[in-house]
DSSP file (Angstrom, degrees, kcal/mol; ACC not computed):
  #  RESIDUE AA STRUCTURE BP1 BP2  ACC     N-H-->O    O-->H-N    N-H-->O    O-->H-N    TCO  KAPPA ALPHA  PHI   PSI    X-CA   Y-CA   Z-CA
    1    1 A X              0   0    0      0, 0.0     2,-0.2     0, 0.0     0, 0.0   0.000 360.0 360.0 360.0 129.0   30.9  144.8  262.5
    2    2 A X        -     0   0    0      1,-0.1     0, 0.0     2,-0.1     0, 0.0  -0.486 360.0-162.6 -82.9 137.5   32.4  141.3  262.4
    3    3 A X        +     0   0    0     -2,-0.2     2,-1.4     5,-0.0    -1,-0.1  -0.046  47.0 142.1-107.0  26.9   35.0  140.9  266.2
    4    4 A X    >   -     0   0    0      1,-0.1     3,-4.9     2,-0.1     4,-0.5  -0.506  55.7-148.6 -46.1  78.1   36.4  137.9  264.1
    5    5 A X  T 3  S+     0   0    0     -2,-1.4     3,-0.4     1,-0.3    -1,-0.1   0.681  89.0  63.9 -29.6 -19.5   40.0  138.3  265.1
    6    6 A X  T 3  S+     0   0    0      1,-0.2    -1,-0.3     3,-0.0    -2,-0.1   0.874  90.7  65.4 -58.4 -35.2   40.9  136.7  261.2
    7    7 A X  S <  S+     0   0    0     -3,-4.9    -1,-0.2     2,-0.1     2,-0.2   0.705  80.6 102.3 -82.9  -4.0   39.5  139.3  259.8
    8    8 A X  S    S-     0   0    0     -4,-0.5     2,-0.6    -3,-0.4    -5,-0.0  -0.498  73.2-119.6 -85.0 153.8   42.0  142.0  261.0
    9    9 A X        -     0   0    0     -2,-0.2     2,-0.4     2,-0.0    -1,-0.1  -0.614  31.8-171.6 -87.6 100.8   44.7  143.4  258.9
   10   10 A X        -     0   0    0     -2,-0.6     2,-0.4     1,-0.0     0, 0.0  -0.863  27.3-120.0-108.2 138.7   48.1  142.5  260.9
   11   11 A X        -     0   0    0     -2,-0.4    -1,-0.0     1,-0.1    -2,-0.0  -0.627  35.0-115.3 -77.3 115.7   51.5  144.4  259.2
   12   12 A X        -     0   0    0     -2,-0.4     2,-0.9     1,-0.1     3,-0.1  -0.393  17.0-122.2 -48.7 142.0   54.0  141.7  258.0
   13   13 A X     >  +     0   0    0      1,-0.1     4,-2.1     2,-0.0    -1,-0.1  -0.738  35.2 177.0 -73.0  85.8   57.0  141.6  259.7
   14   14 A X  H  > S+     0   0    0     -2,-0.9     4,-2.5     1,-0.3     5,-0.4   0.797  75.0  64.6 -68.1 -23.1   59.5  142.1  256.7
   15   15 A X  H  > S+     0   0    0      1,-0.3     4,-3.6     2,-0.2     5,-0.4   0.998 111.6  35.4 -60.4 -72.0   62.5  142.2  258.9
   16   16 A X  H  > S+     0   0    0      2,-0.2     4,-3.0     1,-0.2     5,-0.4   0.860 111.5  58.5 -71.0 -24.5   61.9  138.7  259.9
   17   17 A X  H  X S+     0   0    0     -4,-2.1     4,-1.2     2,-0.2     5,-0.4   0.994 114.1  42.6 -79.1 -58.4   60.5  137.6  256.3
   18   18 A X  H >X S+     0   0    0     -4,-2.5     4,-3.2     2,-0.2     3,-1.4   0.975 114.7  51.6 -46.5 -51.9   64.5  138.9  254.7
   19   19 A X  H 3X>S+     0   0    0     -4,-3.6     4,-2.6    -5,-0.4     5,-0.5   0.998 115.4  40.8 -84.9 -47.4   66.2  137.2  257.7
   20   20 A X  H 3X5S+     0   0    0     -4,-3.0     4,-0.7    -5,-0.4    -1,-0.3   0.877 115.9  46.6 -62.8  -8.1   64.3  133.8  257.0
   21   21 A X  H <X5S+     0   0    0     -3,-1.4     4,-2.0    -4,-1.2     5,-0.3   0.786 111.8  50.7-100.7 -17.6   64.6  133.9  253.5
   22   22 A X  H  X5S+     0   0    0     -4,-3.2     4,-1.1    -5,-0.4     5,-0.2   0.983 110.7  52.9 -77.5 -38.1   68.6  134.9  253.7
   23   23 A X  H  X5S+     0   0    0     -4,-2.6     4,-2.1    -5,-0.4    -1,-0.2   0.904 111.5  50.7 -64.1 -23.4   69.0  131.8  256.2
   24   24 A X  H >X<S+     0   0    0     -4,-0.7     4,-1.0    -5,-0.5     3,-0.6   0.995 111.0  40.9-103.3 -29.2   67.3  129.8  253.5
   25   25 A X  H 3X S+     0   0    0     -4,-2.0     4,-2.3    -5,-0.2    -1,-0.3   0.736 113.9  54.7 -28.4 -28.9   69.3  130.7  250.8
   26   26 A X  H 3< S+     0   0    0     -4,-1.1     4,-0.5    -5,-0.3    -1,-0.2   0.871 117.5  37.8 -88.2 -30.0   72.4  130.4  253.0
   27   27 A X  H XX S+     0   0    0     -4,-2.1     3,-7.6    -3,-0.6     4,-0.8   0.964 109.9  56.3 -67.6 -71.3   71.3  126.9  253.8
   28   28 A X  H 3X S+     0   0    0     -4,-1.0     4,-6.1     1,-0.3     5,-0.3   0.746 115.7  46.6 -15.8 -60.7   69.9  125.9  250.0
   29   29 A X  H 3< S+     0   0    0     -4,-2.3    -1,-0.3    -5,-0.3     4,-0.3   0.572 102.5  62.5 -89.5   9.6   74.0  127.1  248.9
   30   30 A X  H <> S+     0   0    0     -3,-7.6     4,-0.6    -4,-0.5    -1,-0.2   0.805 121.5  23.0 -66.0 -41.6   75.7  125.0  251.8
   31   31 A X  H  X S+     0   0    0     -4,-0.8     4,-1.9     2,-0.1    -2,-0.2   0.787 121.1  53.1-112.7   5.8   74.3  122.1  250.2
   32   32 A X  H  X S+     0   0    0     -4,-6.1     4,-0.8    -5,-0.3    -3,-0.2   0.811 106.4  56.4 -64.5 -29.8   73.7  122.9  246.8
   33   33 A X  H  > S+     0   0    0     -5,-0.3     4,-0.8    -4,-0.3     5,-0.2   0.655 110.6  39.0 -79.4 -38.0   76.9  124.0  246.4
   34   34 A X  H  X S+     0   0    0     -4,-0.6     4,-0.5     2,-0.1    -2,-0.2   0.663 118.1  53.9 -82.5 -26.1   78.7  120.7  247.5
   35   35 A X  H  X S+     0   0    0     -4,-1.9     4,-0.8     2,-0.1    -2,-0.2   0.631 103.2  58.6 -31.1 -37.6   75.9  118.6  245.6
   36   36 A X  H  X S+     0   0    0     -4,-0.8     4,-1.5     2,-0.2     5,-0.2   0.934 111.0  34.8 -51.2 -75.8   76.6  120.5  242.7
   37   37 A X  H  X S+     0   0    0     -4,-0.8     4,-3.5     2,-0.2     5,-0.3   0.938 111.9  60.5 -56.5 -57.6   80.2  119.6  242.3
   38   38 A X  H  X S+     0   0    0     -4,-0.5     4,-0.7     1,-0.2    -1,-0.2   0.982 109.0  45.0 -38.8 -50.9   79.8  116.0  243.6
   39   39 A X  H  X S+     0   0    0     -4,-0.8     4,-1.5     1,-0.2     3,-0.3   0.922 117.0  47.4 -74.1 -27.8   77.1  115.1  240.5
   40   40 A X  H  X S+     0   0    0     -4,-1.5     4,-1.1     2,-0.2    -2,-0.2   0.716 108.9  51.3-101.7   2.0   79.6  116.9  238.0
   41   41 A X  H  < S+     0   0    0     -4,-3.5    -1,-0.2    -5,-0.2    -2,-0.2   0.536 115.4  45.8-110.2  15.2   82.8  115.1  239.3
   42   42 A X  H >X S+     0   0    0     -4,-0.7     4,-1.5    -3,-0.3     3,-0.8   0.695 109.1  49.3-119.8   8.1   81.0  112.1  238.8
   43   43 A X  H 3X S+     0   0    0     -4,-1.5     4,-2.9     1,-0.2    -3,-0.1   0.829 115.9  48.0 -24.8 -47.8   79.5  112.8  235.4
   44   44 A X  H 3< S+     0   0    0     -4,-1.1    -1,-0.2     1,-0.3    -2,-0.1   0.006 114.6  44.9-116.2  16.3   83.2  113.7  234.4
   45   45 A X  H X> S+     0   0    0     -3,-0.8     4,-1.6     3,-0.1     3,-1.3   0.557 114.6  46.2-114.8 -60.4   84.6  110.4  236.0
   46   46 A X  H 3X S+     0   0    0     -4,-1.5     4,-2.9     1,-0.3     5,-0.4   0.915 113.0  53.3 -48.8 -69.8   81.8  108.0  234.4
   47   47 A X  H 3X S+     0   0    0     -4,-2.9     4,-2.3     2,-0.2    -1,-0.3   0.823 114.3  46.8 -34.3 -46.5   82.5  110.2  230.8
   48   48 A X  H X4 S+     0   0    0     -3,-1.3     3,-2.5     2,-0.2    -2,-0.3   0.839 112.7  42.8 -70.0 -94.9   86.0  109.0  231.7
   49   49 A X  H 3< S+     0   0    0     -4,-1.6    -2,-0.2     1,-0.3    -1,-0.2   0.676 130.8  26.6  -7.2 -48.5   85.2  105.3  232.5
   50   50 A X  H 3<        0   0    0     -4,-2.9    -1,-0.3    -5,-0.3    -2,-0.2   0.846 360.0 360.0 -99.9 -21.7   82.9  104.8  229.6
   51   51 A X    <<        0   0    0     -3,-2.5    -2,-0.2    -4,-2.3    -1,-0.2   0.139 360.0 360.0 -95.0 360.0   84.4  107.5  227.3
């Protein structure tokens, strides 16, 4: 029988695996969400400019 501590079968914490992945979603749409808009109101200013 191998005492490699690797080889044992440890239960994921899912609790913490949801709360990190909603903080990174929550981050991802703080700045995606103001990136987002920024690139299409200058698209829609350049469209103007050259348009």
């Amino acid at each position: 029988m191998s005492t490699n501590p690797a080889n044992r079968s440890t239960p994921v914490n899912t609790a913490a695996v949801n709360t990190a992945a909603g903080k990174l979603a929550v981050g991802w749409a703080l700045v995606g969400v103001p990136l987002a808009y920024g690139v299409y109101e200058t698209l829609t200013r350049v469209a103007a400019l050259f348009g």
